[in-house]
C-alpha positions in Angstrom: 135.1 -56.0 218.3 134.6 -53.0 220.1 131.1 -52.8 222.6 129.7 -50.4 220.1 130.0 -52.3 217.0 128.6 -55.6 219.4 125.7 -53.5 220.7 125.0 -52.6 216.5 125.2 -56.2 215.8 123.0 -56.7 218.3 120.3 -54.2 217.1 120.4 -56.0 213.5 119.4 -59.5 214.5 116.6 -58.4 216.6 115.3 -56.3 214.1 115.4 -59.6 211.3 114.0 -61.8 214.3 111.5 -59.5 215.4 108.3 -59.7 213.7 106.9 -56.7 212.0 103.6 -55.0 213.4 100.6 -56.4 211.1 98.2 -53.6 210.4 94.9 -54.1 209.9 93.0 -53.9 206.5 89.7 -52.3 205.7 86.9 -53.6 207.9 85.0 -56.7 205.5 81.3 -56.2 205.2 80.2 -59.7 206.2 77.3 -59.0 203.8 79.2 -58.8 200.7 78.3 -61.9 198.5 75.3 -62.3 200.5 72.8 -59.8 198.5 71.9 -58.7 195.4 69.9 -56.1 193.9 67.3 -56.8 191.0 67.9 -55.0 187.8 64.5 -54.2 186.7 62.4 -54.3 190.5 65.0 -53.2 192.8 64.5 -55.4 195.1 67.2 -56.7 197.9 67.4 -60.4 196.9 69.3 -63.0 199.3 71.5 -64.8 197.0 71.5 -68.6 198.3 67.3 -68.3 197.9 67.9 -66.5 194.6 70.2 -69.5 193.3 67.7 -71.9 194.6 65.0 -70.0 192.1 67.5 -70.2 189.1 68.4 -66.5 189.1 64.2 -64.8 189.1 63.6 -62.3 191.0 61.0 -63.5 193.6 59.0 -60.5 193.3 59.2 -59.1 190.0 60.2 -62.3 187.7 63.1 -60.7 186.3 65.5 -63.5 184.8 68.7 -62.4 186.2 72.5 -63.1 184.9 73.6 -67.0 185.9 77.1 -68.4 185.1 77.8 -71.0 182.4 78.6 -73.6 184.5 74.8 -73.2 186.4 73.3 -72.9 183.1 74.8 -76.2 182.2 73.3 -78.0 185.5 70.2 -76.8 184.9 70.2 -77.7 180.6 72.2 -81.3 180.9 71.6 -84.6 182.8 73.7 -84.9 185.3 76.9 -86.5 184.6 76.7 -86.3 181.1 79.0 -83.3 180.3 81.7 -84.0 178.3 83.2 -80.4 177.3 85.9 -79.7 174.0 88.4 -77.2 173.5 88.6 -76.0 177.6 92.2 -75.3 177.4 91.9 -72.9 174.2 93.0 -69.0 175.0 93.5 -65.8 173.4 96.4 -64.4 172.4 97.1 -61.0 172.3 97.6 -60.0 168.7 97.6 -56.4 169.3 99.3 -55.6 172.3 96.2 -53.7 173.1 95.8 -51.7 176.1 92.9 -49.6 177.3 92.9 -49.0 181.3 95.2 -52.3 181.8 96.7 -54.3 179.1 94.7 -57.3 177.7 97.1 -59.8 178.7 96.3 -58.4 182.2 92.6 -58.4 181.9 92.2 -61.9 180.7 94.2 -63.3 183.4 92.0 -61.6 185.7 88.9 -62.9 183.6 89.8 -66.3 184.2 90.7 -66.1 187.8 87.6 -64.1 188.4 85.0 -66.8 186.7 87.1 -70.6 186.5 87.0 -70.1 182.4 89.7 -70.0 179.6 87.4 -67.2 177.3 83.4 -66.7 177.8 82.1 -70.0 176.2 81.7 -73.3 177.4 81.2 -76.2 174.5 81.0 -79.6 174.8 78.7 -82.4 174.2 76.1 -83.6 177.0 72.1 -85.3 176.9 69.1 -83.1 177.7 66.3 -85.4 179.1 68.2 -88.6 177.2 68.7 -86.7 173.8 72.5 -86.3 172.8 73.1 -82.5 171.6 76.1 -80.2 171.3 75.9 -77.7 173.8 77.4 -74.4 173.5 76.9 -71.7 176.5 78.3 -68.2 176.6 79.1 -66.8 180.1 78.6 -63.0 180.2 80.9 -62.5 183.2 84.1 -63.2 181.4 84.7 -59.7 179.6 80.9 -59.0 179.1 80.8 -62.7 177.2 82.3 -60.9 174.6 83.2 -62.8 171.2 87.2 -63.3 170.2 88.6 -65.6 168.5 88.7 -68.1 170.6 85.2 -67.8 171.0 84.3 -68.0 167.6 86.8 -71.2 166.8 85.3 -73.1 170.2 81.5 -72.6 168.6 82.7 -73.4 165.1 84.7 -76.5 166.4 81.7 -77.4 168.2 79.4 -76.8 165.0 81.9 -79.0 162.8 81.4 -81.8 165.9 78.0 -81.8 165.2 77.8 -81.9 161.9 80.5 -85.1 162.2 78.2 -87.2 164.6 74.6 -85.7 163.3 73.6 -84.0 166.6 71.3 -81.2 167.5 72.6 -78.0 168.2 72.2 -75.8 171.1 73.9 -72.2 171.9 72.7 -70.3 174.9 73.8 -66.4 173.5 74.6 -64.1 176.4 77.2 -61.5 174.9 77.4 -57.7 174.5 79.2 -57.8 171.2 82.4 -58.7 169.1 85.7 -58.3 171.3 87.1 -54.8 170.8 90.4 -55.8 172.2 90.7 -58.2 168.6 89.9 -55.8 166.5 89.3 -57.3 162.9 90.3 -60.7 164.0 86.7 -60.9 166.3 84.8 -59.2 163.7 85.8 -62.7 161.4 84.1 -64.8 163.7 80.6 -63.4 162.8 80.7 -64.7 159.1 83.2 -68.0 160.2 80.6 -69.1 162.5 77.7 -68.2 160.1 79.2 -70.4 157.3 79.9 -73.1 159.5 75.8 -73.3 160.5 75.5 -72.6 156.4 76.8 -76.3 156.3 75.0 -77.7 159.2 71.5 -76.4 158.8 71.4 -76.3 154.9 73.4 -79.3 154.0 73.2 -81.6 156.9 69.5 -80.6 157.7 70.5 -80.6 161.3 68.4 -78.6 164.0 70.2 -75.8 165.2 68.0 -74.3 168.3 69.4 -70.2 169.5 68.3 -69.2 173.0 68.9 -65.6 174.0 69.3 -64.3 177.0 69.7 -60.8 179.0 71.6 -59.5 177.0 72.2 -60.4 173.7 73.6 -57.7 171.5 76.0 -56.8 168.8 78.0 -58.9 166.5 76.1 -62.0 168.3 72.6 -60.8 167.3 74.0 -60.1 164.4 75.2 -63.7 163.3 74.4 -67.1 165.1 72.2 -65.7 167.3 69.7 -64.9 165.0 70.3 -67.8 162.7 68.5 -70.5 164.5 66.1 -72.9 163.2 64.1 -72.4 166.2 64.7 -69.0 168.1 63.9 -69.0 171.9 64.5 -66.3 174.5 64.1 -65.6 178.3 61.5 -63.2 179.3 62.7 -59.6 179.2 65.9 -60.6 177.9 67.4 -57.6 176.1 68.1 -58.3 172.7 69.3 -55.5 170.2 72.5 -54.9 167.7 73.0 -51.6 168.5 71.9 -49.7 171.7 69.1 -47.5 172.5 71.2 -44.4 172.6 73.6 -44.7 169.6 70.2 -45.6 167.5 69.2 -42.3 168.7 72.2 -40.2 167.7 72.4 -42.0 164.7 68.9 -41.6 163.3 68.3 -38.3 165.5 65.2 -39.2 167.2 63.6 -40.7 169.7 62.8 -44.6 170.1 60.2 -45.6 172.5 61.4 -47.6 175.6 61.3 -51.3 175.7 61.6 -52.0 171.6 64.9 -53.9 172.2 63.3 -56.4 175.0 62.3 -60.2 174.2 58.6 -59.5 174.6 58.5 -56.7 171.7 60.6 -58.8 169.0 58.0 -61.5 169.7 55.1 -59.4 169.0 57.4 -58.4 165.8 58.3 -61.8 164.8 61.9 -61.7 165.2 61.5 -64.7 167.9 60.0 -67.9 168.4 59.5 -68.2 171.9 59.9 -67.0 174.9 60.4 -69.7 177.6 60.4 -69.2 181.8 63.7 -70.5 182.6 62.3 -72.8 185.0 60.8 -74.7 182.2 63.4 -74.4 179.3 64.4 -77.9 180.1 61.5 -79.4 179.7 60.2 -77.2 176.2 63.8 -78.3 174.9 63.0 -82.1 175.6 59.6 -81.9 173.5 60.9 -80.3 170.6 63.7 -82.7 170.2 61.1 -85.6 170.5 59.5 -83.6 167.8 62.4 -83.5 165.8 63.0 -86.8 166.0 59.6 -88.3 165.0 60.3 -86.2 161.9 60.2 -87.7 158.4 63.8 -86.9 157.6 64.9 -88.2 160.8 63.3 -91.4 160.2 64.1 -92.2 156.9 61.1 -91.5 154.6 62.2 -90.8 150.8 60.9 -87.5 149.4 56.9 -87.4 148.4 56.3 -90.6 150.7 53.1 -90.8 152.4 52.9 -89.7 155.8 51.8 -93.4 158.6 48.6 -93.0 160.1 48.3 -92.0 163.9 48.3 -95.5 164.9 51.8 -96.3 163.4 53.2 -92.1 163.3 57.1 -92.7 164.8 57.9 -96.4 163.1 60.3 -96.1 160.6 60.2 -98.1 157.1 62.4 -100.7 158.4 60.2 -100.8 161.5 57.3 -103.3 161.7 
């Protein structure tokens, strides 16, 4: 070997041995995480105090967006959530592909938020009561409904109907799942005949809560099909938005018509319940329901007990 070629050999193995320069990345704001900015108010909000207040803004009231799994700790006893179906994903029928391809966007989905698809389903006890408990989580793809969706809620519907429990689906969703096409649009009526079953034969309690926002194909089916409808204050609730009403019917609609407050006032709601207290309003009715004659076993036409025995049942001295 000539001194040359030793001197070039040389050169190589301190170049592989040699560690290469690290460059430093963008400066991190070390308040990234930290704050967020109220939808409706404006307001700066620190976000540890704002989870500590359940997502309301401290100044205005505002019911902010909360994840599915804090929505869950604050609507089950603890250690009582049993969930069904977590491992079920979508598939990508159409090879779709927008700005990245769908395959790509739900893998990012579900490293973003935890979650398989945007509902969580499962069986759990609200203040002792057992219930099936279905939440939608509007960060995963705008809690958009695909078929996975739909089959989780209408697995979970079938589950009630099998051990005769109440039924409770927190509706946070801007619609059927474009990147499904047809096959999301089916959930709407699968879903609806499922609850046909449940509600009309099984004279089960099916309880909808909507929350900001609820809109679409979602408002459109279950979400409106409740026995009892309940919804957070100003959640926004509509099938169609403000703007395509407008080019569609060519004129104005006045501002605010799609919010919780004004469906009230319409009748298109039940009530509208502080989250802070949902809990507890969900409790009492299902002590309602369960005093009821049906539940207890009354045959048709029977007499309703006195106050002083209201809550035995037949068999009951």
């Amino acid at each position: 070997m000539s001194l040359h070629e030793w001197f070039q050999e040389k050169r190589k193995l301190k170049m592989l041995t040699t560690p290469k320069p690290k460059y430093p990345g963008p400066e991190k704001d070390p308040s990234i995480g930290l704050w967020v900015q109220c939808n409706y108010c404006e307001t700066v909000l620190y976000v540890k105090l704002l989870k500590q207040n359940k997502g309301i803004c401290e100044n205005c009231g505002s019911h902010l967006l909360i994840s599915s799994s804090e929505r869950l700790e604050m609507l089950t006893d603890p250690g009582t959530w049993k969930p069904l179906d977590e491992d079920m994903t979508s598939c990508d029928v159409l090879d779709f592909v927008d700005e990245v391809t769908y395959r790509n966007r739900l893998k990012n989905n579900q490293m973003k938020t935890g979650l398989t698809d945007a509902v969580q389903t499962g069986r759990a006890e609200l203040n002792g009561n057992p219930i099936a408990l279905g939440v939608m989580d509007f960060q995963f793809m705008g809690g958009s409904m695909g078929s996975v969706v739909g089959e989780k809620l209408t697995r979970l519907i079938e589950y009630a109907i099998q051990e005769s429990l109440p039924l409770i689906i927190v509706c946070a969703s801007g619609g059927a799942r474009m990147q499904e096409g047809t096959l999301s649009l089916m959930q709407m009526a699968k879903i609806a005949s499922a609850l046909q079953i449940y509600q009309m034969q099984k004279k089960l309690l099916y309880i909808s809560i909507l929350t900001y926002p609820t809109t679409g194909g979602v408002t459109a089916s279950f979400g409106m099909l409740g026995d009892i409808i309940m919804a957070e204050p100003k959640a926004y609730i509509a099938f169609a938005g403000k703007r395509v009403i407008e080019q569609t019917l060519r004129q104005e609609v006045p501002d605010g018509f799609q919010v919780a407050e004004a469906l009230f006032e319409h009748g298109l709601l039940d009530l509208i319940v502080p989250r802070v207290i949902l809990k507890g309003v969900l409790g009492e009715l299902f002590e309602l329901y369960n005093l009821a004659p049906c539940k207890l076993g009354y045959p048709k036409n029977h007499q309703l007990p006195d106050n002083k025995t209201w809550g035995r049942g037949p068999h009951q001295s």
